[in-house]
Residue, then its C-alpha position, 0 to 999 in steps of 0.5 A: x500500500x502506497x503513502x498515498x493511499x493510507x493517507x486516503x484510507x485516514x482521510x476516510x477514517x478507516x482505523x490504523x493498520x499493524x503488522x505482526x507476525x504471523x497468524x491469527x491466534x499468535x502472541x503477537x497478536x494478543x499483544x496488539x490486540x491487547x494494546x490497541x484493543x479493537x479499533x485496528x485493523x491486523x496485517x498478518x506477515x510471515x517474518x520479523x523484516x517484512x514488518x519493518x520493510x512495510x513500516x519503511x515502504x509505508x504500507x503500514x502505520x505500525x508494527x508490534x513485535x516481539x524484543x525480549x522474553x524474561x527466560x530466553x532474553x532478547x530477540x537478536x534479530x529485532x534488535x539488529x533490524x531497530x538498527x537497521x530500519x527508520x523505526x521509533x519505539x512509541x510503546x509497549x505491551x508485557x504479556x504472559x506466555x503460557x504454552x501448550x501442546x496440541x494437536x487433532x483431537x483423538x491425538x495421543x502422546x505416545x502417537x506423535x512423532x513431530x512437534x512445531x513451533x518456534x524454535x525460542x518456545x522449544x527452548x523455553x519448553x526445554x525439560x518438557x521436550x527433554x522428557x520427550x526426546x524421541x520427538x522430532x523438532x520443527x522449526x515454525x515462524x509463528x506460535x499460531x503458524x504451528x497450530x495452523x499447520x498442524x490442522x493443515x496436516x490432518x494427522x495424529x502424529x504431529x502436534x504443536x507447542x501454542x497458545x489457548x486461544x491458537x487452540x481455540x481457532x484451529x479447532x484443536x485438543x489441548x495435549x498438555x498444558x503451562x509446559x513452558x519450564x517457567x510459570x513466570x514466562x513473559x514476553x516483551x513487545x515493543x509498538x513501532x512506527x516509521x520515525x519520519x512519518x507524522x500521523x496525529x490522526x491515530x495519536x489518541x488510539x496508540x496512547x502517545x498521548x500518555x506520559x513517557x518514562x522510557x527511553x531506548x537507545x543505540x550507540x557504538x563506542x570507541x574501540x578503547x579501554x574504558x570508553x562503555x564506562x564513561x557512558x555508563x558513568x554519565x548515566x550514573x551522575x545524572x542518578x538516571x536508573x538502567x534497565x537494560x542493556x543488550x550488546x550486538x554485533x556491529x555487522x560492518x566491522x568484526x569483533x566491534x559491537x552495538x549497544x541497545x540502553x534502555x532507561x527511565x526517563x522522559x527527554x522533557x526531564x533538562x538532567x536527561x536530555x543533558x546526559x544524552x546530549x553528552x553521551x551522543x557526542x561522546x559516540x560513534x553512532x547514537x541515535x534515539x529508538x524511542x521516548x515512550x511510556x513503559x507497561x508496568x504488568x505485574 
């Protein structure tokens, strides 16, 4: 979809578009739904850059995609793709991951012999399948992608590794359930958009219009002694709290890195916006991924 005609479709009144991944019944999908609630309209896509490549093209207004989850930490191919595409990080949804094993009905444990879904949700479901070693393992793009080839299939020897309500659309028998090793199993998603695009048509519907306390940032430093912990210090001098920082490879250069930061604050607060302005000057590559209001979901 061209510029032209989403600036059409807002003209119109039609309601946002989001893009998330994979199919009906996904995480994904019930954190957009979560976020959004109903006044939205889902774009379903088969991987991670196809969302961003639409945010880009802007064939979408936003995105909703997955960048942590509390057992297995970070989505290393989000984070690279936040480097690579004119996204900003406007909000975020924490939901709680639940999976389970389904299948046909009539489907038994002892008869299956292949098992799909992604291959983070194996790892996250590790003793489970340990206590299953003669499954074989395959690999699916989306949670509710594996249940809807499991339907497709039609056979008793296959199952997938889903959520509930996967379950509940695709007509299958849940198997086994809360299967994931750890009951405090959550996922982080962050809501996308292209930086250069302005549309304060939606701005009410995507909560921008709510207090940030959040900020995300990229940068890569210098490759010498000390050079992260004077970036780490300014943070500390302005008494500003971390939450997060995850390290990448800098694909241009071998053995360099990324760094993604995420912190509480607001660029309205002068001691935070003057800490930035610092440690921008200080950096390679700095560059702001989003001011933004963090979900507090427990």
């Amino acid at each position: 979809m061209t510029k032209a005609e989403i600036t059409e479709r807002n003209k119109m009144g039609d309601k946002p578009s989001v893009g998330f991944l994979g199919v009906p019944g996904s995480y994904s999908e019930q954190a957009l739904i979560e976020y959004f609630g109903t006044d939205k309209e889902a774009v379903s896509f088969r991987d991670f850059e196809g969302i961003f490549e639409a945010l880009k093209e802007n064939k979408i207004n936003y995105g909703i995609v997955p960048i942590e989850n509390s057992s297995t930490g970070g989505i290393s191919e989000v984070y690279d793709l936040l480097g690579r595409y004119p996204a900003e990080i406007i909000g975020e949804r924490i939901i709680q991951v639940v999976h389970f094993l389904i299948g046909l009905p009539g489907t038994k444990l002892e008869d299956i012999e292949e098992v799909y879904s992604m291959p983070q949700v194996f790892t996250q479901c590790r003793i489970f399948i340990r206590n299953n070693p003669s499954w074989n393992q395959v690999a699916c793009a989306s949670t509710a992608g594996s249940a809807e080839k499991v339907l497709e299939m039609g056979s008793l020897k296959k199952a997938a590794i889903a959520g509930k309500r996967a379950a509940e659309i695709y007509g299958l028998d849940i198997l086994a359930e809360a299967i994931n090793d750890h009951p405090n199993n959550y996922t982080r998603f962050v809501v996308i958009k292209n930086r250069k695009i302005e549309d304060p048509k939606f701005s009410g519907i995507i909560r921008e219009k709510e207090i940030p306390d959040k900020i995300s940032v990229t940068l890569s430093l210098p490759h010498e002694p000390g050079s992260l912990f004077r970036v780490l210090k300014h943070f500390e001098t302005a008494r500003i709290n971390l939450l997060k920082i995850e390290s990448r490879p800098a694909l241009h250069k071998p053995w360099e890195y990324v760094f993604y930061i995420d912190f509480e604050g607001s660029l309205t607060d002068e001691r935070v916006s003057r800490a930035l302005k610092v440690i921008g000057e200080e950096s390679l590559n700095f560059r702001l991924l989003g001011n933004y209001r963090a979900h507090r979901s427990f």
